[in-house]
C-alpha positions in Angstrom: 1.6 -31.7 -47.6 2.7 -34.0 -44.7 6.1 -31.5 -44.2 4.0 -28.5 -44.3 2.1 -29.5 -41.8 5.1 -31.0 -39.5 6.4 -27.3 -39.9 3.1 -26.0 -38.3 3.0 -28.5 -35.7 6.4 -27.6 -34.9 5.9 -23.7 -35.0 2.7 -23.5 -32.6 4.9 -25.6 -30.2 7.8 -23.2 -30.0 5.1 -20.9 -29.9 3.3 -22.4 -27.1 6.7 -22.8 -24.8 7.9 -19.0 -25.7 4.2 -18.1 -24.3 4.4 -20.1 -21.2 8.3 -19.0 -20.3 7.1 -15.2 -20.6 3.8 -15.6 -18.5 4.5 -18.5 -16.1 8.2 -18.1 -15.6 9.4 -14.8 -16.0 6.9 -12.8 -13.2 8.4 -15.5 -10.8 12.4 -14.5 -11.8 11.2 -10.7 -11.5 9.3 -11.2 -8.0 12.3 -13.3 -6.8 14.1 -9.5 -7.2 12.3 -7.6 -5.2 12.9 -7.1 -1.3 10.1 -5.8 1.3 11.7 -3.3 3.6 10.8 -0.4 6.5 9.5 3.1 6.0 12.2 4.6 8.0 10.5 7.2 10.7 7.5 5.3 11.2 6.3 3.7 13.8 3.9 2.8 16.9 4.6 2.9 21.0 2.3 0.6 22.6 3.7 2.4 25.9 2.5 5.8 24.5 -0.9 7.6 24.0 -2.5 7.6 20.7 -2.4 11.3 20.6 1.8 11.0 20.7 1.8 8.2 18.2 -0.1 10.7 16.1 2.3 13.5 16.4 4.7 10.7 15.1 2.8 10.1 12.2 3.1 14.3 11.1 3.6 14.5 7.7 2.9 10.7 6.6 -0.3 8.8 4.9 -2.4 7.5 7.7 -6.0 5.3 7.9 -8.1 6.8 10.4 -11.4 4.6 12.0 -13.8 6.4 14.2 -15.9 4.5 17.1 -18.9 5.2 14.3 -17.4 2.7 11.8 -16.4 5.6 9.4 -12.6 5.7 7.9 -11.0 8.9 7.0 -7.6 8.1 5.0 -5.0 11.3 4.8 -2.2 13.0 5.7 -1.8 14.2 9.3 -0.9 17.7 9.1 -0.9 18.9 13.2 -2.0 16.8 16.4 -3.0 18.9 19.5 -4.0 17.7 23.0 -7.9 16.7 21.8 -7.9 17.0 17.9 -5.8 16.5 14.5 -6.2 17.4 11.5 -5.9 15.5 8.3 -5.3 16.7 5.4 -5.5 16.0 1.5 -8.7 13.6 1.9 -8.7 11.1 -0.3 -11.5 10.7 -2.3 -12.4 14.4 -1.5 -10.1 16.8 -3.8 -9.2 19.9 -1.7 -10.6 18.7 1.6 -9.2 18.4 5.3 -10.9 17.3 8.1 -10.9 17.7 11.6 -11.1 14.7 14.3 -11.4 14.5 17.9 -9.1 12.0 18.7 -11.2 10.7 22.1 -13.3 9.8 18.9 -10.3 7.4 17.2 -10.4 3.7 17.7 -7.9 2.8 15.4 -5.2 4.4 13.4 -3.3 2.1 10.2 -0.7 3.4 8.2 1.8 1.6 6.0 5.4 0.1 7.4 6.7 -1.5 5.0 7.0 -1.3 1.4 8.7 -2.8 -1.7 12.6 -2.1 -3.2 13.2 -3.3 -6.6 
């Protein structure tokens, strides 16, 4: 009886280190891999109007925040000299919308993303 329960004493150890290398140690090794890098073709211009920032956003996923509080996210299809228009709302399947942009206060979009 004693062996016997050596052997189990032994086996939920190697057990026990096996489960804490895969959980503990091996997201660490595979984080340690990857690399945060630019979205080439996107960027702001603090020196530029928001409109022309918008035009350089054609095409990409943008966050858009009115001066009401409300948040449109989308992609900016066409910017004109008082209004864009986003399309593929999230959230909305097959809409668009249509935004003054006097009526913007803030615009966020993503820079920087993750290589593997």
């Amino acid at each position: 009886m004693m062996k016997k329960s050596k052997i189990v004493v032994s086996v939920g150890l190697a057990l026990t280190i096996i489960f804490y290398v895969a959980v503990f140690m091996l997201p660490a090794e595979a984080e340690a891999k990857t690399e945060i890098v630019a979205i080439e073709g996107i960027s702001y211009s603090v020196n530029s109007s928001l409109s022309d920032n918008l035009k350089s956003l054609i095409g990409k996923k943008v966050y858009v925040t009115l001066d009401s509080g409300k948040t449109f996210t989308g992609f900016v299809k066409e910017v004109g000299d008082h209004l864009m228009h986003l399309e593929k709302l999230e959230g909305k399947d097959y809409f668009d919308a249509l935004l003054r942009i006097e009526d913007i206060s803030a615009i966020e979009t993503r820079f920087r993303e993750i290589q593997r």
